[in-house]
C-alpha positions as a Markdown table, in Angstrom:
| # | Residue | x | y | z |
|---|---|---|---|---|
| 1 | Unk | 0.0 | 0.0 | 0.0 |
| 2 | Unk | 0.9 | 3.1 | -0.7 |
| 3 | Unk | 1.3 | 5.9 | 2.2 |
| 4 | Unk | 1.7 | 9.8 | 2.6 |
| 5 | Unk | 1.8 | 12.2 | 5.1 |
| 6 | Unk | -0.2 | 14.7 | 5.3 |
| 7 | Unk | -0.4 | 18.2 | 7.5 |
| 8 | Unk | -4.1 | 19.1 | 9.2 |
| 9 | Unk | -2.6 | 22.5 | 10.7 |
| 10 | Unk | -0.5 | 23.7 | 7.2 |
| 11 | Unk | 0.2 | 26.9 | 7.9 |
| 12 | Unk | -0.7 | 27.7 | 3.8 |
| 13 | Unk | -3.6 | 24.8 | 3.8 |
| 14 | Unk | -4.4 | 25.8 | 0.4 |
| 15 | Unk | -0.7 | 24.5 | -0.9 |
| 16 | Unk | -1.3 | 21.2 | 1.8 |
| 17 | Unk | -4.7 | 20.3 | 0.1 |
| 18 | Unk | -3.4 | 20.7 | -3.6 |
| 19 | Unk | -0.5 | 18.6 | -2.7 |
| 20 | Unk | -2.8 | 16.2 | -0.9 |
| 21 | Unk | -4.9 | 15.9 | -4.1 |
| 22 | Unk | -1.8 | 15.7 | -6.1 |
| 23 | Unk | -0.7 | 12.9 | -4.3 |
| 24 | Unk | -3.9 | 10.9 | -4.0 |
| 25 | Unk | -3.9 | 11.3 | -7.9 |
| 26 | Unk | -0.6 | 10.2 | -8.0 |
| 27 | Unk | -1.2 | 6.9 | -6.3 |
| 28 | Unk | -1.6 | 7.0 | -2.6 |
| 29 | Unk | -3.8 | 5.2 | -0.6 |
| 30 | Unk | -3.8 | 6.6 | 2.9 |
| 31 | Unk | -2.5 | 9.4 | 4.6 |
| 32 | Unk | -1.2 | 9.8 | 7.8 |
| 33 | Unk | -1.6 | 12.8 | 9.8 |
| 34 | Unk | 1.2 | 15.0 | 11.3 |
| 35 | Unk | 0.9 | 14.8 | 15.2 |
| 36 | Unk | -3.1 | 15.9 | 16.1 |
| 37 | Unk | -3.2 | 18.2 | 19.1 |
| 38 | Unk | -6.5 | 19.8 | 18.0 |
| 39 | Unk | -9.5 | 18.0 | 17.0 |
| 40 | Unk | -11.3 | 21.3 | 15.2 |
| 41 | Unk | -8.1 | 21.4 | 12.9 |
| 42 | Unk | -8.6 | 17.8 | 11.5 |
| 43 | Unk | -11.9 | 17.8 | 11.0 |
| 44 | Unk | -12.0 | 21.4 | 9.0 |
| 45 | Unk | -9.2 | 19.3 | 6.7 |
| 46 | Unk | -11.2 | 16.3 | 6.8 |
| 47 | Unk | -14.6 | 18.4 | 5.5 |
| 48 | Unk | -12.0 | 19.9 | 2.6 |
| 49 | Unk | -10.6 | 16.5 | 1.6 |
| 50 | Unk | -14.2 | 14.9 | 1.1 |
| 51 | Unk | -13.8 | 14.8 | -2.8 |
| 52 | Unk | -11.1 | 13.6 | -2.8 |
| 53 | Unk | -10.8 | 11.4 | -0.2 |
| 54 | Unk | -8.5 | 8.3 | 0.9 |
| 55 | Unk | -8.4 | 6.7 | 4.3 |
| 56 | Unk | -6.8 | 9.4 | 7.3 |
| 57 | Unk | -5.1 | 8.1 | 10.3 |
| 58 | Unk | -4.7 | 10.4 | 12.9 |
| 59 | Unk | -1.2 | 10.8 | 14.6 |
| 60 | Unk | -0.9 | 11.0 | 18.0 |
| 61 | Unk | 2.0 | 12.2 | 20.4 |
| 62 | Unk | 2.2 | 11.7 | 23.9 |
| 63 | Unk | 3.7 | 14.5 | 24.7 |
| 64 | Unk | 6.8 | 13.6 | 27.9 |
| 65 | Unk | 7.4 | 17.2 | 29.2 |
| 66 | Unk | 6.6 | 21.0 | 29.1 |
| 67 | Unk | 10.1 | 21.3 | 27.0 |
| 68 | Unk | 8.9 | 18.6 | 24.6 |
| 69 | Unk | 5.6 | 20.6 | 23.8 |
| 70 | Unk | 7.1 | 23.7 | 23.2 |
| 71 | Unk | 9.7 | 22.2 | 21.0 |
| 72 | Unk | 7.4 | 20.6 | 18.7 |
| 73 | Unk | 5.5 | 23.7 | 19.0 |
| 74 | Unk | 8.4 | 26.0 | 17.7 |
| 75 | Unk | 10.9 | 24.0 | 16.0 |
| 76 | Unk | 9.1 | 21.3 | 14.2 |
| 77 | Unk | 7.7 | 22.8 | 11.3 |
| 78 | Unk | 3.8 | 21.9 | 10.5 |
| 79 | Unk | 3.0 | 20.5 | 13.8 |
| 80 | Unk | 0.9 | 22.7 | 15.6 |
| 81 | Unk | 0.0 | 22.5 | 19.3 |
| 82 | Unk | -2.2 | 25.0 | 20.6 |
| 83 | Unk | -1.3 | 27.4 | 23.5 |
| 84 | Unk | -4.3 | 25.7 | 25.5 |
| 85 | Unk | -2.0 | 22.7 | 25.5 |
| 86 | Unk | 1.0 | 24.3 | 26.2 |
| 87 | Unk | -0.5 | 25.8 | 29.5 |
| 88 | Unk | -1.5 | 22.3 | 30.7 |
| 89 | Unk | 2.0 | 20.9 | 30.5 |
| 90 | Unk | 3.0 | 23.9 | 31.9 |
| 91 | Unk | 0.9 | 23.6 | 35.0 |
| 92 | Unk | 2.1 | 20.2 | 35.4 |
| 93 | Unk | 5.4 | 20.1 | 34.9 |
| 94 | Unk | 5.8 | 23.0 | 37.5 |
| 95 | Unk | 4.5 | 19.9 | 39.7 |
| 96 | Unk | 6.8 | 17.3 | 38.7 |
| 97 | Unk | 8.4 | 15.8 | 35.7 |
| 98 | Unk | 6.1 | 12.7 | 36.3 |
| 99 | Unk | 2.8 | 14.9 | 36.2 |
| 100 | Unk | 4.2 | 16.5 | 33.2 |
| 101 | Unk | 4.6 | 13.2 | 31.8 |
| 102 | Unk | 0.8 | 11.8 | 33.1 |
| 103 | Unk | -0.6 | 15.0 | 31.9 |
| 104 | Unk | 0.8 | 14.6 | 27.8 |
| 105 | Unk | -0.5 | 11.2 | 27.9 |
| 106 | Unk | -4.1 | 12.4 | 29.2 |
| 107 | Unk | -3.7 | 14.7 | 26.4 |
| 108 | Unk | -3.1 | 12.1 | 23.8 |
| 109 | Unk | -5.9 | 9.9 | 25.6 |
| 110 | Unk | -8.3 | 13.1 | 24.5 |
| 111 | Unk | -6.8 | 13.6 | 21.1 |
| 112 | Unk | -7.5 | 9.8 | 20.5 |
| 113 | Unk | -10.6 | 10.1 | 21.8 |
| 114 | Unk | -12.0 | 13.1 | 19.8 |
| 115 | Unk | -10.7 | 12.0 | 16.3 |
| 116 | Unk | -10.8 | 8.2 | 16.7 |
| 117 | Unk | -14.9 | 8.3 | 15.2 |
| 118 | Unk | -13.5 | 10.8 | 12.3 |
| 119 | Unk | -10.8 | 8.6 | 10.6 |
| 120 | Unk | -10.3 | 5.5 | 9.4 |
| 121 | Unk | -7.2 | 4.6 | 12.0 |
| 122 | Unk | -5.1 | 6.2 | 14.8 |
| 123 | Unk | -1.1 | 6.3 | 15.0 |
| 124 | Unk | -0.1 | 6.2 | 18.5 |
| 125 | Unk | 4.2 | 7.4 | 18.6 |
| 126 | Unk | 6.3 | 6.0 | 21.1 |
| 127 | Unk | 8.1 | 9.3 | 21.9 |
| 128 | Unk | 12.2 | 9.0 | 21.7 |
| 129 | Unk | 11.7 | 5.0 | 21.9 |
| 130 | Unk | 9.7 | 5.1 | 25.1 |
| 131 | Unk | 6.7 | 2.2 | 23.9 |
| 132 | Unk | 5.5 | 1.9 | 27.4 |
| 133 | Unk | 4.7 | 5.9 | 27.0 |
| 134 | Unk | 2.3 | 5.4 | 23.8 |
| 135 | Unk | 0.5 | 2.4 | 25.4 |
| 136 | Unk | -0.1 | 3.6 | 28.2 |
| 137 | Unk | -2.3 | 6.1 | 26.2 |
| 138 | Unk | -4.7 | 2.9 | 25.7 |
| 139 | Unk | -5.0 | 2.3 | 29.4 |
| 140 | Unk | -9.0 | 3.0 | 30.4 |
| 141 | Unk | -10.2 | 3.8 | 26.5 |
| 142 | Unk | -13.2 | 2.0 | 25.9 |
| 143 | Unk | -13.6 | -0.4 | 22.8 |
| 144 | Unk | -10.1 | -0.5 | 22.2 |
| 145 | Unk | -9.4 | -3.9 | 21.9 |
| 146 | Unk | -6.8 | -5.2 | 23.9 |
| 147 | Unk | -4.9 | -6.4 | 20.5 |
| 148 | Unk | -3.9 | -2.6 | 20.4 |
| 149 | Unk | -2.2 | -2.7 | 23.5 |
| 150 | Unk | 0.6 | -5.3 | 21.6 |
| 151 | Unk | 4.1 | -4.1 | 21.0 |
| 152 | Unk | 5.0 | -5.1 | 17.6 |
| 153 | Unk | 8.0 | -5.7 | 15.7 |
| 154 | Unk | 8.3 | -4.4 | 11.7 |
């Protein structure tokens, strides 16, 4: 099969969605998503894409740490993570490095749960190698079945 990425929260989202079409006329299958950090974002691409229109999987990142948010947030160019979300790893990681942590995989655990009905599959990252980190964004999600929860090898 034949796979692209594809970026939601483009800063020029005219460009992204003729380069999207571009691509799905050149072939490709299914997209995946750069990381999703708001929900409103996807689904105003989703509602653009509808013509043309190839199976989306979401990405999702747990985020580990205030420094890791704001990093994607400034140096990663096209992902976009709102200042809402910046503010909550901010008021946990003044707590502790571990409620920084628990508080970027409740964030994920939202993201998952708010886009997981608008796309045809979800990405879950294992953030600088840590697996444990991106299943333990399935822990308590309902109708995930527990197959998910496996650690593969590719």
């Amino acid at each position: 099969m034949i796979g692209v990425g594809v970026n939601p929260a483009a800063v020029d989202l005219e460009h992204e969605l003729k380069r999207f079409a571009w691509k799905v006329d050149a072939g490709a299958e299914f997209a995946v998503t750069q990381p999703v950090f708001d929900p409103a974002q996807l689904e105003r691409f989703l509602k653009r894409i509808e013509g043309t229109r190839i199976p989306v999987i979401a990405g999702i990142w747990p985020l580990v740490s205030l420094r890791n948010a704001e990093f994607l947030a400034n140096e990663v160019p096209g992902v976009s993570v709102p200042d809402e979300v910046i503010a909550r790893m901010r008021r946990a990681s003044v707590r502790s490095k571990e409620h920084g942590t628990a508080e970027g995989i409740a964030i994920a655990r939202e993201m998952f749960e708010r886009v997981r009905r608008i796309v045809q599959g979800v990405q879950v990252s294992a953030p600088f190698g840590k697996v444990e980190l991106a299943l333990q964004v399935f822990d308590g999600l309902v109708g995930v079945p527990n197959e998910s929860r496996k650690v593969g090898t590719a």
